[in-house]
C-alpha positions in Angstrom: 25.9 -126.1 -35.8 22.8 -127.1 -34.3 20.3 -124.7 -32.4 18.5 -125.9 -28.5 15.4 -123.7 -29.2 15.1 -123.5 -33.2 11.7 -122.6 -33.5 13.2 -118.7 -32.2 15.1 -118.7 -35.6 11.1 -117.8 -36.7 11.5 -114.4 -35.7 14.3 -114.1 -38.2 11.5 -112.6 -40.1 11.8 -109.2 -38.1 14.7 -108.1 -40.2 12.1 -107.1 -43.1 11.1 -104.0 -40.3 14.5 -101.8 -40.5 14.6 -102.4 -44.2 11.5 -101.3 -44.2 12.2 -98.2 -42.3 15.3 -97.5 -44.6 12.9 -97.5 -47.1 10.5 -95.4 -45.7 13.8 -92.8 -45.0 14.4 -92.3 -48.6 13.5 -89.0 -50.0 13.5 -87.5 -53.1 15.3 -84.2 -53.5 13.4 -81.2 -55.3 15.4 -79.5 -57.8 15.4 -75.9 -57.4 17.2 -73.3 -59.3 19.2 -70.7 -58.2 21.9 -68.8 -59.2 24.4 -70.7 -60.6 27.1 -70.8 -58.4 29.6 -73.6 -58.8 30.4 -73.7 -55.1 26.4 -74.9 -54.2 26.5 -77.5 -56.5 29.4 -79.4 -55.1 28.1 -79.0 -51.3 24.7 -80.4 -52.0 26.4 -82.8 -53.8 28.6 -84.2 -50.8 25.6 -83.3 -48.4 23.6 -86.2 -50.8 26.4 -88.4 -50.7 27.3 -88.8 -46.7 23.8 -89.1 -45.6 23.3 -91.5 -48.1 26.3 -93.8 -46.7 25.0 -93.6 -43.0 21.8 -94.7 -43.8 23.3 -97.6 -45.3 25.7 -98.5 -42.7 22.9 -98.1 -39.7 20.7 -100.1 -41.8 23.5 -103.4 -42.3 24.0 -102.4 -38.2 21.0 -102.8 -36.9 20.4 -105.8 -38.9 23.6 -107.6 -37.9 22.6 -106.8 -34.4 18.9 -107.6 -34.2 20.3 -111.1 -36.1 22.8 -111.7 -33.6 20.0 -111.0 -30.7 17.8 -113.7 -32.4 20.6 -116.7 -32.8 21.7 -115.9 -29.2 18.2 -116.9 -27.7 18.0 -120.0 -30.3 21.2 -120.7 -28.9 23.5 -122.2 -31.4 26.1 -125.1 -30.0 28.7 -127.7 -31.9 27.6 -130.7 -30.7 30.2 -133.1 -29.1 32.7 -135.8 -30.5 31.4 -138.4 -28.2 27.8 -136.9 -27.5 26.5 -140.0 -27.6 28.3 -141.5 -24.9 27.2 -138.8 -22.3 24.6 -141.8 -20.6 27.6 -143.8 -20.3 27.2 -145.3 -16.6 31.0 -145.5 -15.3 32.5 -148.0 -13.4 35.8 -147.8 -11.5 38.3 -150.9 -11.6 40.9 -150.4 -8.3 43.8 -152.9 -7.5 44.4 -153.1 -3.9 46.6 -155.9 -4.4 49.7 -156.2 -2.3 52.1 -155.4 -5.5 50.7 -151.7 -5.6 52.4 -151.5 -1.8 55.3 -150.5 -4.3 56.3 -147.0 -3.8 55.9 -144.9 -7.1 56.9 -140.6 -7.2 54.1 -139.7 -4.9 54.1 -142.8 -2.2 52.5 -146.0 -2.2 51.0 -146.7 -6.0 47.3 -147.4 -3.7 47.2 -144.8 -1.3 48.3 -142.0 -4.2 45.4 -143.6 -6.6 42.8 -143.6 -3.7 43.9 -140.0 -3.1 43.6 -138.8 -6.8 40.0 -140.5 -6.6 39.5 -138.3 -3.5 40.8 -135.0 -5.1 39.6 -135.0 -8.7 36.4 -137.0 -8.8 33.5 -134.4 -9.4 31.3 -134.5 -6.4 28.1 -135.3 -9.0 30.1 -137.8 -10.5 27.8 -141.2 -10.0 29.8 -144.4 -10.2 30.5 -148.2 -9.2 34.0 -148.7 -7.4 35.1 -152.7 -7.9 38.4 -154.0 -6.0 39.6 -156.8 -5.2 37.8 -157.3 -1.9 35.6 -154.4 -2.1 32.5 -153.5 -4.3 30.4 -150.3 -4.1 27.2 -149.8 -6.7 25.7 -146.7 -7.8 27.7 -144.2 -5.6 29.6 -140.9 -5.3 32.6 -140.3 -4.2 31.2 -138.5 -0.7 29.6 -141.7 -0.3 32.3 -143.7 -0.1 35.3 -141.4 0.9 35.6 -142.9 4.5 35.5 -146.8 2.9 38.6 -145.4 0.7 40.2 -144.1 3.2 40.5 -147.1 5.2 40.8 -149.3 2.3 43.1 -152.2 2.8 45.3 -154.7 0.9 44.0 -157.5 -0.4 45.5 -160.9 -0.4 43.3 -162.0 -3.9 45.5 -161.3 -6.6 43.8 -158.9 -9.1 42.3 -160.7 -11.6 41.0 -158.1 -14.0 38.8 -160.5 -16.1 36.9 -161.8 -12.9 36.6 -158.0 -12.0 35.4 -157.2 -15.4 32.9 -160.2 -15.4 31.7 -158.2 -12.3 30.4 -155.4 -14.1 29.0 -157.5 -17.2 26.7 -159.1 -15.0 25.1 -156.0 -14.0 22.4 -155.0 -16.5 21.8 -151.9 -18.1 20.3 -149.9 -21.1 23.1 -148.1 -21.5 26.7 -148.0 -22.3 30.0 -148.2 -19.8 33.0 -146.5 -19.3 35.3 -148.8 -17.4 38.7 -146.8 -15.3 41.0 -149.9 -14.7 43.5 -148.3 -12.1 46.5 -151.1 -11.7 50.1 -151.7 -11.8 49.4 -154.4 -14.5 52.2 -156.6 -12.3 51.2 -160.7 -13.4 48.4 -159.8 -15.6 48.3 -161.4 -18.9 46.7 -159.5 -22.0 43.8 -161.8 -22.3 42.8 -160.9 -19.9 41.1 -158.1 -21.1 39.2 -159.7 -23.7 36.0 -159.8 -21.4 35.9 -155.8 -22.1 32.9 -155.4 -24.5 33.2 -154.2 -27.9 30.7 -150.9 -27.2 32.7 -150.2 -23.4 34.6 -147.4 -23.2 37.7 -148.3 -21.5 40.3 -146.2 -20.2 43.4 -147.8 -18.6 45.7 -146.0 -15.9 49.0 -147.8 -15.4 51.4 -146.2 -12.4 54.7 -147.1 -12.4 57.3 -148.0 -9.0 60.3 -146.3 -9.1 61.6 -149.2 -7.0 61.3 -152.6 -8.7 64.1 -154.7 -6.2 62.4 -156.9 -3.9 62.9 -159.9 -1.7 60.4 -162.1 -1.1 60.3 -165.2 1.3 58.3 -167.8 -0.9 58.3 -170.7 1.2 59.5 -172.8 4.4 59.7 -176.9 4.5 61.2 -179.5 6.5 64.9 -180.0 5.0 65.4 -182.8 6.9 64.8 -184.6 10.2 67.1 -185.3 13.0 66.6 -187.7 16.0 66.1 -184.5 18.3 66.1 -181.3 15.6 64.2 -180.3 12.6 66.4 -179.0 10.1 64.1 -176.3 7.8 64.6 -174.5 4.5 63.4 -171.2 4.0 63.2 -170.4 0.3 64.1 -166.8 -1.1 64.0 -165.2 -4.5 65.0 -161.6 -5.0 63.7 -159.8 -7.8 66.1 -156.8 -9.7 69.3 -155.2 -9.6 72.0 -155.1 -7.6 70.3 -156.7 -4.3 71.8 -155.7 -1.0 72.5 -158.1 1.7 69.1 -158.8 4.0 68.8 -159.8 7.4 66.9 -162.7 8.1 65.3 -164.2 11.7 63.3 -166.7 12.8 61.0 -166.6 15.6 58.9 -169.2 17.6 56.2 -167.5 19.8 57.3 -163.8 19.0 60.5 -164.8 20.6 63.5 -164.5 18.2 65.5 -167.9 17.8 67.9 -167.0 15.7 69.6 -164.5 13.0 71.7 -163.8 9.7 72.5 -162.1 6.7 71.4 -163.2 2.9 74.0 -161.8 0.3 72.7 -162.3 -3.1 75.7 -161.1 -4.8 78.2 -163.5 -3.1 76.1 -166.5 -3.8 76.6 -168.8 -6.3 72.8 -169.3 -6.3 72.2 -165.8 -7.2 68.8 -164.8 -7.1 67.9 -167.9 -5.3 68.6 -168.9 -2.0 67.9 -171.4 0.7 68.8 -170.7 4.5 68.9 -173.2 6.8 67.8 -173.2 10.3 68.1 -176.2 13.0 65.4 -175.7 15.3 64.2 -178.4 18.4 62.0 -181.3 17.3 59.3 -179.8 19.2 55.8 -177.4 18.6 56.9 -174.4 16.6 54.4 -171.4 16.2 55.9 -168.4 14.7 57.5 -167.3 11.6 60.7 -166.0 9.7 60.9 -162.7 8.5 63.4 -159.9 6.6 63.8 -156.8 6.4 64.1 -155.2 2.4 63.1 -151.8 1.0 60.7 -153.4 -1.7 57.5 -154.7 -0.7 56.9 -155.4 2.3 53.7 -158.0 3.0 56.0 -160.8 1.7 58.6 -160.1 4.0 57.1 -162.3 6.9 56.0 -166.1 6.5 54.2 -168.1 8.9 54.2 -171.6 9.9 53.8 -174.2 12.2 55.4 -177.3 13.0 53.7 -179.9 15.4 55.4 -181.6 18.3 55.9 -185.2 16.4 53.4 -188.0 17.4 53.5 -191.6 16.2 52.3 -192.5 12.6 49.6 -195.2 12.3 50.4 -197.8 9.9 48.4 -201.2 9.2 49.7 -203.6 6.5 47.8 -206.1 5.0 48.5 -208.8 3.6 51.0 -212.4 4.6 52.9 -211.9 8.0 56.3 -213.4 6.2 56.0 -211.0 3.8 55.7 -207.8 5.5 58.3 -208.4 8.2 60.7 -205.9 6.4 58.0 -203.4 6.9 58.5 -203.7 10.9 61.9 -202.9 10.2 61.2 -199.6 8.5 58.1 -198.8 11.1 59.6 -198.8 14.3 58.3 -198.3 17.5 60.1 -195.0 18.1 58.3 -193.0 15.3 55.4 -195.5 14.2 52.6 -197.5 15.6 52.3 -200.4 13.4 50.6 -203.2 12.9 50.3 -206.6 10.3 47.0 -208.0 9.9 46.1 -211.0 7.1 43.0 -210.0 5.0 41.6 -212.8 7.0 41.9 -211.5 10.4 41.5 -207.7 9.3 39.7 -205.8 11.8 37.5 -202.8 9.1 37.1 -200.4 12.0 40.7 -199.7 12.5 41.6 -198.9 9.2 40.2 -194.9 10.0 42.1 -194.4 12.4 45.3 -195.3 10.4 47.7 -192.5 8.9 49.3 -194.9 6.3 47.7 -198.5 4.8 49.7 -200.3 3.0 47.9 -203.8 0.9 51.0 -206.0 0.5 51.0 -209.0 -1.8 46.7 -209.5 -1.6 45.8 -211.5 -4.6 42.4 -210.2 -4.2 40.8 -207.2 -2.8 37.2 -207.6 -1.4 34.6 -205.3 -2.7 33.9 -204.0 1.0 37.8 -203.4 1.4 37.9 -201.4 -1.7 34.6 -198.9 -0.5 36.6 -198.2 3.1 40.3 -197.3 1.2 38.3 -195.3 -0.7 36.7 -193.4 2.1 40.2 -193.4 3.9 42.2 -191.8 1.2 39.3 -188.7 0.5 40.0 -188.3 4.2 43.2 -187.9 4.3 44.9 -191.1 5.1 47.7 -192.5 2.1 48.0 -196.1 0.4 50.5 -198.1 -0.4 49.9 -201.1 -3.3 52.1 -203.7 -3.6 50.7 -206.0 -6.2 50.9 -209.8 -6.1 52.2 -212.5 -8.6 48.7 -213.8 -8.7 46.9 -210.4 -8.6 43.8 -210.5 -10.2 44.4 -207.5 -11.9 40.4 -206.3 -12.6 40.4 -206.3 -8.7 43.6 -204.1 -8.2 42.0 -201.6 -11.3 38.7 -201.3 -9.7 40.4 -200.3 -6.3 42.6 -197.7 -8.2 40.1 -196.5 -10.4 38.7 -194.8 -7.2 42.2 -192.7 -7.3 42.5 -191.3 -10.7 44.3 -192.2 -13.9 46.0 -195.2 -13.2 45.8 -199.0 -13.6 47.7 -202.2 -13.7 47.9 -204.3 -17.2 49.2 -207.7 -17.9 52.7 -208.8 -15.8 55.5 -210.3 -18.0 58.3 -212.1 -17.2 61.8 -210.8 -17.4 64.5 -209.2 -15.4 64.3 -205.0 -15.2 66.8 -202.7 -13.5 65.2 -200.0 -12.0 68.0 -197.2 -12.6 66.3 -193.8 -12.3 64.7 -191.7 -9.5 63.0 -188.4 -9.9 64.4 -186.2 -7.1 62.1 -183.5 -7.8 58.8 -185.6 -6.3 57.6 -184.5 -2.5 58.7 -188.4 -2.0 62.3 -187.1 -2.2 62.5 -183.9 -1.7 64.1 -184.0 2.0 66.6 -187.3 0.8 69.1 -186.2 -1.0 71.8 -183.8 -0.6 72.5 -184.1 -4.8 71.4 -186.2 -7.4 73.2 -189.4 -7.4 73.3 -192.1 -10.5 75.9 -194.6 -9.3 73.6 -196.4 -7.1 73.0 -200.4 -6.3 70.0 -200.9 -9.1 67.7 -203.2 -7.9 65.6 -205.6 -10.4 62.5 -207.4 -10.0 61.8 -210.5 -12.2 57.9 -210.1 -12.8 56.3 -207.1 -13.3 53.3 -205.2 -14.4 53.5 -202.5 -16.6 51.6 -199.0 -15.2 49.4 -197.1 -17.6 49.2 -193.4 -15.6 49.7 -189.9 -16.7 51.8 -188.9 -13.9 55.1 -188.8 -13.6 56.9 -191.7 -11.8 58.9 -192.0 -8.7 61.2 -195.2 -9.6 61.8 -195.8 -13.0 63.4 -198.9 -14.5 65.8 -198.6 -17.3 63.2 -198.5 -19.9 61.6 -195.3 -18.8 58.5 -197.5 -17.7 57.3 -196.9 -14.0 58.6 -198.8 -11.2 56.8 -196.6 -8.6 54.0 -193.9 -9.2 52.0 -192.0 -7.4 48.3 -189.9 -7.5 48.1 -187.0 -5.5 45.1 -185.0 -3.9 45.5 -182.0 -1.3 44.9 -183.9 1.5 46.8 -187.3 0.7 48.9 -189.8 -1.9 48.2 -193.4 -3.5 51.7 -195.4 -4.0 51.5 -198.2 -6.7 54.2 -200.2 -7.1 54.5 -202.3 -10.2 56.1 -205.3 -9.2 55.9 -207.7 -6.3 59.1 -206.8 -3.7 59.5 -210.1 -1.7 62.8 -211.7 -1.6 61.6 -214.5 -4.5 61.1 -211.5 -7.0 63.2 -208.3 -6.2 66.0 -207.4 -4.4 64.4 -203.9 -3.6 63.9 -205.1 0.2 68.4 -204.8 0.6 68.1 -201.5 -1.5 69.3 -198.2 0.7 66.2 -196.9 -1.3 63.7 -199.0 0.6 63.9 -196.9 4.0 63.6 -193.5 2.6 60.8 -194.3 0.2 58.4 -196.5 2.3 59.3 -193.8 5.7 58.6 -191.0 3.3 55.1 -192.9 2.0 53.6 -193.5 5.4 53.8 -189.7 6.5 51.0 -187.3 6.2 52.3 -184.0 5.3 49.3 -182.2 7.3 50.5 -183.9 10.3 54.5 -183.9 10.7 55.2 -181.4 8.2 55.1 -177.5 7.9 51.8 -176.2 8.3 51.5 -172.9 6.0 48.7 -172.7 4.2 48.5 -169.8 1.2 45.0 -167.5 1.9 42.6 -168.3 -1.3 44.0 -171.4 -2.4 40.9 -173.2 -0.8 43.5 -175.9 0.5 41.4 -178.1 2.8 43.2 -179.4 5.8 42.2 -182.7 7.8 42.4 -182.4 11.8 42.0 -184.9 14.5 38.7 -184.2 16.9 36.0 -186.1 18.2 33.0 -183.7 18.0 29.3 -183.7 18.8 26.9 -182.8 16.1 26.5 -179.2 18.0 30.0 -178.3 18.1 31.8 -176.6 15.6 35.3 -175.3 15.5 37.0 -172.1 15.0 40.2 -170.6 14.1 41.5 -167.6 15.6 43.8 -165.5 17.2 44.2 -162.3 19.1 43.3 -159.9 16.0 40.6 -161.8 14.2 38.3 -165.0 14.1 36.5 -167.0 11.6 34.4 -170.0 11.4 35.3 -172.1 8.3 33.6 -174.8 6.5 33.8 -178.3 8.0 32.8 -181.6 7.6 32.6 -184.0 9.9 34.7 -187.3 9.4 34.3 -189.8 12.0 37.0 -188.9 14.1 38.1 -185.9 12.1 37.2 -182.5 10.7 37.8 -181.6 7.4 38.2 -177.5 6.9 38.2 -175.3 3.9 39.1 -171.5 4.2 38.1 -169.9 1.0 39.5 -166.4 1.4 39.9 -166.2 5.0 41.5 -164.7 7.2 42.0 -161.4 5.6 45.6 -161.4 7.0 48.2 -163.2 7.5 49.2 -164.7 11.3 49.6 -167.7 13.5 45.9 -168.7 14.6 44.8 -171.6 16.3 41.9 -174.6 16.1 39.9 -174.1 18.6 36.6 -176.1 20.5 35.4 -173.7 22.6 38.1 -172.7 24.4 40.4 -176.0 23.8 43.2 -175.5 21.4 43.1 -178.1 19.4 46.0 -177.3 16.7 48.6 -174.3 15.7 48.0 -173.7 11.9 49.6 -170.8 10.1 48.4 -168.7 7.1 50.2 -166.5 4.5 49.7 -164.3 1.4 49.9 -165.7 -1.9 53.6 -164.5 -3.6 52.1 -164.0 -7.2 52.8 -160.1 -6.8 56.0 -159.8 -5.8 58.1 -159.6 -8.9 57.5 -156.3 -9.8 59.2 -156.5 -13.0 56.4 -158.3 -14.4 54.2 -155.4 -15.3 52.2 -156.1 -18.2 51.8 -152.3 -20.4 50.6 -154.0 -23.5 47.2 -155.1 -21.5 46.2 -151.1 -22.3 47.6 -151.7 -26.2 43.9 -151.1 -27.5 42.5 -149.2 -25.5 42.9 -145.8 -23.8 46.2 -145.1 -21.5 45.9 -142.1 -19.5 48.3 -140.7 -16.8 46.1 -140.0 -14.1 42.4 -139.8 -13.1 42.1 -136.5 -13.2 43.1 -136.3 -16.7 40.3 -139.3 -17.4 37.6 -137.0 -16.3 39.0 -134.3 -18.1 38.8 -136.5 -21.2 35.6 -137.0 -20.6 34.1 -133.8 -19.9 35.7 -132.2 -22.9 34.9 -134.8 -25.5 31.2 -135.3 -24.3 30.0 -131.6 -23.7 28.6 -129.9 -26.2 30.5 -126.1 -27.5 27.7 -123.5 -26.7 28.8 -120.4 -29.1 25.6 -118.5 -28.0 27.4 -115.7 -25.5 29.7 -115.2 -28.6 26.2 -113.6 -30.2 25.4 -111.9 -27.2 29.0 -110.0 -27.4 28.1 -109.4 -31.0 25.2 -107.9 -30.5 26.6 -105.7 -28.3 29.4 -104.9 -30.6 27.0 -104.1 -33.4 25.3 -101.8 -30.8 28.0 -99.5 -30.0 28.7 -99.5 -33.8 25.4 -98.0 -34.3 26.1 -95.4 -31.6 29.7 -94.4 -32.8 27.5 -94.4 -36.4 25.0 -92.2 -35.4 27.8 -89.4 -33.4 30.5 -89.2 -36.1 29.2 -90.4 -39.6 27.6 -87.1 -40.8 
């Protein structure tokens, strides 16, 4: 027990003054003799006796009382378990991700935890609030009551370590208590090791009662007809016992077609692709279904741009690139042969697809503009020579990534294997085949690279690889594929793979790009150093960060837009190109809720019990109003003495 005014417990001193006065109350009897009478005797002697015991018991009365008066202005209090951490500054972790959409007892798992914030944080409460999107320093909850009401979704995935490194970086004398309020869906239990040892951390987990849901996770091109596109829209459902869900697609809010997904009659099971044949012309909208899980990935956007002709220049000997007119005809291409010696530099920007066929040497001034092409988005082909000085080829490749030529040797090589899981193939073929015509090459280099090929020959080395970037691929073949050396040229692989090489994704592909992926995207304008462009449509509008390339614009999005739609690239008011953006689907599997992220720390039901918590393990137990009644107990005693005790 510890006293908030001690130096009272002085006037302890004051219980010498009734003992005195007891004292002072004593008296001595004179004996006096009278007739002796038995009956006298015994009634002074009880007389003696009783008025001997009240003095007593007024005298322990008033001294209970006047110590009980003293202690209760000293006031007396136990101090608190956690007294220490009352100058704890809080901080209040929300997850406005689209996974706490789910419904839990009370409604949405969001709306009911902004509500509980609303309803049970104490108006003197001082705080930080950090979401997702959102962050509010040094506030109350009257402060910011409208900015919770109207708080939305956010299409960043809660990341509770980048949150956490948040309220680290603010500085402070004192101590934290951290609320994390999530659903813990996709969160790994590392995540929490940013939490420092000395935070208090309290972790409130709210459960959906509904844990189906369908999600929409992607569209592509499934294949391409002469006058359709055939798409595949990709589905996963998440739970048990799925009921059927409608699907439709629509192309400028107009609905195009319509059908039903049964995930229990499909041999696919929780995994499904629907197809859709649409006309091989501009598409602007998006497919969507209709589930009673979550609902922001229910809809998917995309765009698919009326095809235009695909540059191609080869380089390299007319004779030997003839089979490449064959692939690139005039229909779908616009392509060109040029020897090294006649190549023009200044058209090699405007190309969508360079292929070097055969060169025995590339020029150092070659090598600089390939490089510039590929970071801009165009792709390249390499088709070594016989005679390749391989140094050359290496310092050209060495631009790209992990990947270089070493010494050819001679010898006849099947190539027998094709991954049908690379982007190259993905639209080919209807199931993997392994009965097909091998082709062989008789010289060949051998490719050191760390990715996967595309062609393998029959010793598992690469026949064809491939490096990657966002915005565009480099093809190196390991073998010459004239007539003299390989038969690849009368291979039915040769169409597919050299078509498939020479197109840009970003231009005759779907165009659906994920919001915070930072995906950059490549567009074709001419524009003075004044003009910029912007993307918008008829709910919001952002500028994003561009680069000018020549004859193209380079755009990165960081986390914009804030919601998902069809928008378009605009120059003033010229629409330049249709471009779609969606929410990530990292939070749609519901089922993935992480409770052992809260394993050493505190789990608590709801806020309201949190400040609860707090209040009662941080305030101290003032006992001094239990003196006051005493004294006033010993009081009446003293009164109820004094009227009855003879």
């Amino acid at each position: 027990m510890q006293f908030k005014h001690p130096e009272i417990l002085y006037f302890l001193f004051l219980l010498v003054i009734p003992i005195l006065v007891h004292l002072f109350q004593l008296r001595r009897f004179k004996k006096e003799y009278f007739t002796n009478v038995q009956f006298l005797k015994e009634l002074s002697l009880q007389t003696r006796k009783s008025s001997t015991i009240k003095k007593w018991l007024l005298l322990f009365t008033r001294l209970l009382l006047l110590a009980c008066l003293i202690l209760a202005f000293a006031q007396p209090f136990f101090t608190a378990k956690e007294s220490l951490k009352a100058t704890n500054e809080m901080y209040i972790i929300l997850d406005n991700s689209y996974s706490m959409q789910a419904k839990g007892k009370k409604g949405e798992l969001l709306k009911r935890a902004v509500q509980d914030l609303l309803e049970h944080t104490p108006e003197a409460q001082n705080f930080s609030l950090i979401t997702n999107s959102e962050t509010y320093w040094n506030t109350d909850i009257k402060s910011i009551q409208k900015d919770l009401q109207d708080l939305k979704y956010s299409a960043t995935p809660f990341r509770l370590d980048n949150l956490i490194a948040k309220v680290n970086a603010r500085k402070s004398a004192f101590n934290k208590d951290i609320i994390v309020i999530t659903d813990a869906v996709g969160l790994e239990t590392n995540q929490a090791k940013s939490f420092k040892k000395e935070d208090n951390v309290y972790f409130i987990i709210p459960q959906a009662e509904q844990k189906n849901n369908v999600s929409i996770d992607s569209v592509y091109l499934q294949q391409t007809l002469d006058n359709f596109y055939e798409i595949g829209v990709k589905l996963s459902a998440n739970g048990k016992d799925i009921s059927a869900v409608p699907i439709a697609l629509y192309n400028q809010n107009k609905l195009t077609a319509k059908t039903l997904i049964d995930f229990n009659n499909n041999g696919n099971g929780k995994n499904q692709i629907i197809k859709f044949t649409i006309p091989k012309e501009d598409f602007h909208g998006y497919v969507s279904i209709t589930d009673n899980g979550l609902a922001y990935d229910n809809t998917y956007y995309f765009s698919i741009s009326k095809p235009s002709k695909t540059n191609v220049i080869s380089v390299g000997d007319t004779e030997k690139s003839n089979f490449l007119a064959r692939i690139y005809t005039n229909d779908e291409f616009a392509y060109t042969n040029f020897p090294i010696a006649n190549l023009d530099y200044n058209l090699l920007e405007k190309q969508d697809a360079i292929v070097l066929n055969e060169l025995k040497d590339i020029p150092q001034a070659l090598q600089t503009t390939l490089k510039s092409f590929v970071n801009k988005g165009g792709n390249l082909i390499v088709i070594p020579a016989q005679e390749s000085n391989v140094n050359s080829v290496n310092s050209l490749l060495a631009n790209f990534g992990s990947i270089q030529l070493k010494t050819a040797t001679s010898g006849e090589k099947k190539v027998t294997k094709i991954n049908f899981n690379h982007p190259l193939f993905s639209s080919v073929f209807e199931k993997k085949i392994d009965n097909f015509q091998y082709p062989s090459t008789k010289l060949s280099f051998s490719i050191n690279t760390t990715s996967p090929a595309v062609l393998s020959y029959e010793d598992q080395s690469a026949f064809l690889s491939s490096i990657s970037n966002p915005l565009s691929s480099v093809y190196v073949f390991a073998a010459p594929i004239n007539k003299t050396n390989s038969n690849f040229q009368n291979s039915p692989l040769i169409v597919p793979t050299f078509y498939n090489m020479a197109q840009n994704s970003q231009k005759t592909g779907v165009n659906a790009i994920v919001i915070g992926e930072n995906q950059p995207l490549i567009v074709d304008a001419l524009l003075s150093k004044d003009e910029i462009l912007s993307i918008r449509n008829t709910t919001e509008s952002f500028i994003p960060i561009q680069q000018l390339l020549n004859t193209k614009v380079k755009m990165t999005f960081a986390d914009n837009p804030t919601e998902a739609g069809n928008f378009g690239i605009f120059n003033g008011t010229d629409l330049i190109q249709n471009i779609s953006f969606n929410y990530t689907r990292t939070e749609s599997n519901l089922s993935l809720t992480n409770t052992d992220i809260a394993t050493n720390y505190k789990e608590i039901d709801d806020i309201e019990t949190v400040f609860n918590t707090i209040q009662t393990e941080r305030t101290d137990t003032q006992i001094w109003k239990w003196f006051v009644l005493l004294t006033l107990l010993f009081l009446v005693l003293e009164l109820l003495i004094q009227k009855f005790v003879k």
